[in-house]
MILUMVO-511090 format. One line per 8 residues: for each residue x, y, z of N, C-alpha, C, O. Coordinates in steps of 0.05 Angstrom, whole numbers, padded with zeros to 5 digits, m for minus. Layout:
! residues N
X,Y,Z,X,Y,Z,X,Y,Z,X,Y,Z ~ ...
//
This chain:
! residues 100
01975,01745,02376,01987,01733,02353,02012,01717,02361,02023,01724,02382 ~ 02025,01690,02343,02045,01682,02351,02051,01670,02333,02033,01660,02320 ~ 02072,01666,02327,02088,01652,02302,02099,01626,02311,02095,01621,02334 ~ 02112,01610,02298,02128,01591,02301,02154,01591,02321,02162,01572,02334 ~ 02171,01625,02321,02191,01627,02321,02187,01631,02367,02197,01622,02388 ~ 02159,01656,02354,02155,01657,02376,02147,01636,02399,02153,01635,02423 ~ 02131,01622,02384,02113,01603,02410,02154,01582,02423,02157,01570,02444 ~ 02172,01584,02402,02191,01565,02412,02201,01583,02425,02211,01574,02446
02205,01610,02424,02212,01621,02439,02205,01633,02466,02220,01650,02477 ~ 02177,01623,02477,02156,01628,02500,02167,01598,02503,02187,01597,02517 ~ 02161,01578,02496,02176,01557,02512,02194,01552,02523,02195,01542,02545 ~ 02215,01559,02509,02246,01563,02512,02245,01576,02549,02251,01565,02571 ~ 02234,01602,02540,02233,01609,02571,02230,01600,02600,02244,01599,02621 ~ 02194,01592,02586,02184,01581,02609,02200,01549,02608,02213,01551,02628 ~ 02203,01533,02601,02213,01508,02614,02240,01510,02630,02247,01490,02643 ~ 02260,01543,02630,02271,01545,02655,02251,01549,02682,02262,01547,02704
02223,01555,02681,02214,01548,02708,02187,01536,02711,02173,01537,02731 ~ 02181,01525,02687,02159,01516,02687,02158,01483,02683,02168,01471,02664 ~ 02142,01467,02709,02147,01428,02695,02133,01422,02675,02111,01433,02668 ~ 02143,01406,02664,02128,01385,02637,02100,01383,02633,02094,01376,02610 ~ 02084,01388,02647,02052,01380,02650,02048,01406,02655,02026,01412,02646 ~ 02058,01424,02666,02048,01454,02666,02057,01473,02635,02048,01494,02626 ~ 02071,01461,02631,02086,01467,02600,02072,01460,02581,02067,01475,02562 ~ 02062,01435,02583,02046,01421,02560,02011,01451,02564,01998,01461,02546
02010,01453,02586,01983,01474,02585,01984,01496,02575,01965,01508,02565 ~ 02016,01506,02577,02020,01537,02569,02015,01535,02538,01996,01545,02526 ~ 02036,01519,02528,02026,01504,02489,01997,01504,02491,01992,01527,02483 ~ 01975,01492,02497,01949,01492,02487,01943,01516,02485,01927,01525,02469 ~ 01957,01534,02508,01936,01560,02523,01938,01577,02493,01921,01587,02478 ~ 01979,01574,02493,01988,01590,02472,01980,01590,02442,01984,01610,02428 ~ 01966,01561,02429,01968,01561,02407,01931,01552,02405,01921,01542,02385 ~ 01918,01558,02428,01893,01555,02428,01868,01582,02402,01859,01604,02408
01867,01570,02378,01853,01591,02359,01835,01611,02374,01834,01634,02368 ~ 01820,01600,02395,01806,01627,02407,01818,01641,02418,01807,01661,02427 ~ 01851,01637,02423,01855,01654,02448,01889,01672,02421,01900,01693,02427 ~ 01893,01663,02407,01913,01675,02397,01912,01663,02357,01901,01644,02346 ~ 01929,01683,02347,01919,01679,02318,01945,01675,02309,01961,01692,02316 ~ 01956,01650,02290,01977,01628,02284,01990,01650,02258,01971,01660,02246 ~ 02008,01658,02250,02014,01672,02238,02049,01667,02224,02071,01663,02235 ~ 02043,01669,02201,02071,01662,02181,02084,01685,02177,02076,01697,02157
02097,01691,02185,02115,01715,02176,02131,01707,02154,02140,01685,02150 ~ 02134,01734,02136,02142,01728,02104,02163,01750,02107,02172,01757,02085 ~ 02171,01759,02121,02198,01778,02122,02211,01776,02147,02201,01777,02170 ~ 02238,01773,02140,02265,01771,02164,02264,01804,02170,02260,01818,02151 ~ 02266,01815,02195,02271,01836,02207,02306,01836,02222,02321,01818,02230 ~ 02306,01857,02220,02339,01857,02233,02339,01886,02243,02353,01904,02233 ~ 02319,01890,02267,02315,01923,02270,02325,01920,02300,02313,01935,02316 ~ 02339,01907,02309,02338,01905,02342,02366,01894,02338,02359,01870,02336
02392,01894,02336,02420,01871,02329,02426,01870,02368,02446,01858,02377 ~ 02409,01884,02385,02422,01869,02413,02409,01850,02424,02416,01834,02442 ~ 02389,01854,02411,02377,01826,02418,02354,01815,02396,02330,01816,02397 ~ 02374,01804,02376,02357,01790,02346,02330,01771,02362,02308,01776,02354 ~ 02331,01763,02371,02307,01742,02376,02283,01767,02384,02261,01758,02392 ~ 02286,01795,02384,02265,01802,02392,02255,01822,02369,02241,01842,02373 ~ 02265,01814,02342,02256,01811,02313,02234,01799,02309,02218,01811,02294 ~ 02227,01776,02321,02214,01749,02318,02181,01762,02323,02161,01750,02314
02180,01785,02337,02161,01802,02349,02142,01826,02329,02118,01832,02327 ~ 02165,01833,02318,02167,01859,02290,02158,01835,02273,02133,01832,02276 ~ 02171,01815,02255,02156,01800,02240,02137,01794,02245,02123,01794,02225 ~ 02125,01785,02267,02101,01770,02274,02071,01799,02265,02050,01800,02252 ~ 02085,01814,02280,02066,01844,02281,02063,01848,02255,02040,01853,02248 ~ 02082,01847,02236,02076,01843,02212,02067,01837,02190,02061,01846,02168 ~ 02069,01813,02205,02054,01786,02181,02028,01789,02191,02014,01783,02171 ~ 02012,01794,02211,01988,01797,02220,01973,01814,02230,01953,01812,02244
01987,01836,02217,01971,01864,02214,01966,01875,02234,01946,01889,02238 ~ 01986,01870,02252,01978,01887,02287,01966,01915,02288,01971,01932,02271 ~ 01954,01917,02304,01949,01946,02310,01971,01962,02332,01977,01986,02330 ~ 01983,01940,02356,02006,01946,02366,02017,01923,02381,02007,01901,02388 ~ 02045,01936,02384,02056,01907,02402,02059,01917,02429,02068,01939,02432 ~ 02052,01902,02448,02047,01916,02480,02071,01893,02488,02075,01874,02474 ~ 02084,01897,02506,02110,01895,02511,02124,01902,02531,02123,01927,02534 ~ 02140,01891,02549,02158,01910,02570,02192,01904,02555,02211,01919,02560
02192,01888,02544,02222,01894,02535,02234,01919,02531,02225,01936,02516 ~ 02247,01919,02540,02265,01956,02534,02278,01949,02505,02280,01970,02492 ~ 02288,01927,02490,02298,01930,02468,02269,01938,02452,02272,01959,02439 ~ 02245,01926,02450,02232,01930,02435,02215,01959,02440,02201,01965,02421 ~ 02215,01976,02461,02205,01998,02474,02212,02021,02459,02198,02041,02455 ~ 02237,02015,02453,02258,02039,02457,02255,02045,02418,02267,02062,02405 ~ 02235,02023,02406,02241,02031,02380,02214,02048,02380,02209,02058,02358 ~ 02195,02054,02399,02165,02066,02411,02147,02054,02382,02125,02046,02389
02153,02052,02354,02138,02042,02335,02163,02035,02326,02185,02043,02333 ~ 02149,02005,02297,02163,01999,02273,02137,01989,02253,02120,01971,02255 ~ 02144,02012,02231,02135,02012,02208,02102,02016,02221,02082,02002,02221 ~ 02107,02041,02233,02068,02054,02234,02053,02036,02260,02030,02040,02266 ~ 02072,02014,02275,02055,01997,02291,02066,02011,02313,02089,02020,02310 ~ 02056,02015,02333,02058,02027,02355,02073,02001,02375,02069,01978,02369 ~ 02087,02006,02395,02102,01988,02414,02096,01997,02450,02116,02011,02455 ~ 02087,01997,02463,02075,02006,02488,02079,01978,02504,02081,01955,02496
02079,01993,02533,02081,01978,02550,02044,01966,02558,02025,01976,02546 ~ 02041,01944,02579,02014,01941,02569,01999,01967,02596,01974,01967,02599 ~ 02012,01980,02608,01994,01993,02620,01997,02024,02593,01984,02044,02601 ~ 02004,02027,02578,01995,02051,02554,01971,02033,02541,01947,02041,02538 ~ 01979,02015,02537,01955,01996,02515,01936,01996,02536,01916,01986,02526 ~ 01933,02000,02553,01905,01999,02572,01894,02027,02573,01870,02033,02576 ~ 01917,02046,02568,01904,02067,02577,01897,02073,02547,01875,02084,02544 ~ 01914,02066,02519,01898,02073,02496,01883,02059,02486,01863,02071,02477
01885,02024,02482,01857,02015,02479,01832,02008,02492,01811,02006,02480 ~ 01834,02004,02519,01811,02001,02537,01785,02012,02540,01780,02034,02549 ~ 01760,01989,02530,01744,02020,02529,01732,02031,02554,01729,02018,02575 ~ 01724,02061,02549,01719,02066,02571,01702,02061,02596,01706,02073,02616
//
């Protein structure tokens, strides 16, 4: 899933190490309909104040009905769920959704 706030904020990132033409691929990869689902978030979150931009994550999960957010951020880790959605690093999400 990825929102507006987010996909500027996966750019933001990568164009500290990523060039222009490799940048332009990450955008298709990122906002490619088979590969990720475009999503409006309709509520401001303010559950994280040390690092607000990683709100942008909780809304998104929100607005699009996640089942969980897999994640290594320690700000977002440390809340383990918000509002019934589970938050895991992606080796838990392997070990809980993967099938066997």
């Amino acid at each position: 899933m990825v929102s507006d706030d987010i996909l500027r904020e996966y750019l933001d990132v990568l164009s500290r190490f990523v060039a222009p033409p490799d940048l332009r691929e990450w955008t298709e990869l990122l906002t490619d309909p088979l590969r990720s689902l475009h999503v409006e978030p309709q509520e401001r979150i303010d559950a994280i104040p040390l690092d607000p931009t990683d709100n942008r994550f909780l809304e998104c999960a929100l607005a699009g009905s996640a089942e969980a957010i897999v994640s290594g951020d320690r700000h977002l880790l440390s809340l383990s769920a918000f509002r019934h959605i589970p938050i895991v690093t992606p080796v838990q999400f392997l070990k809980r959704y993967a099938p066997a």
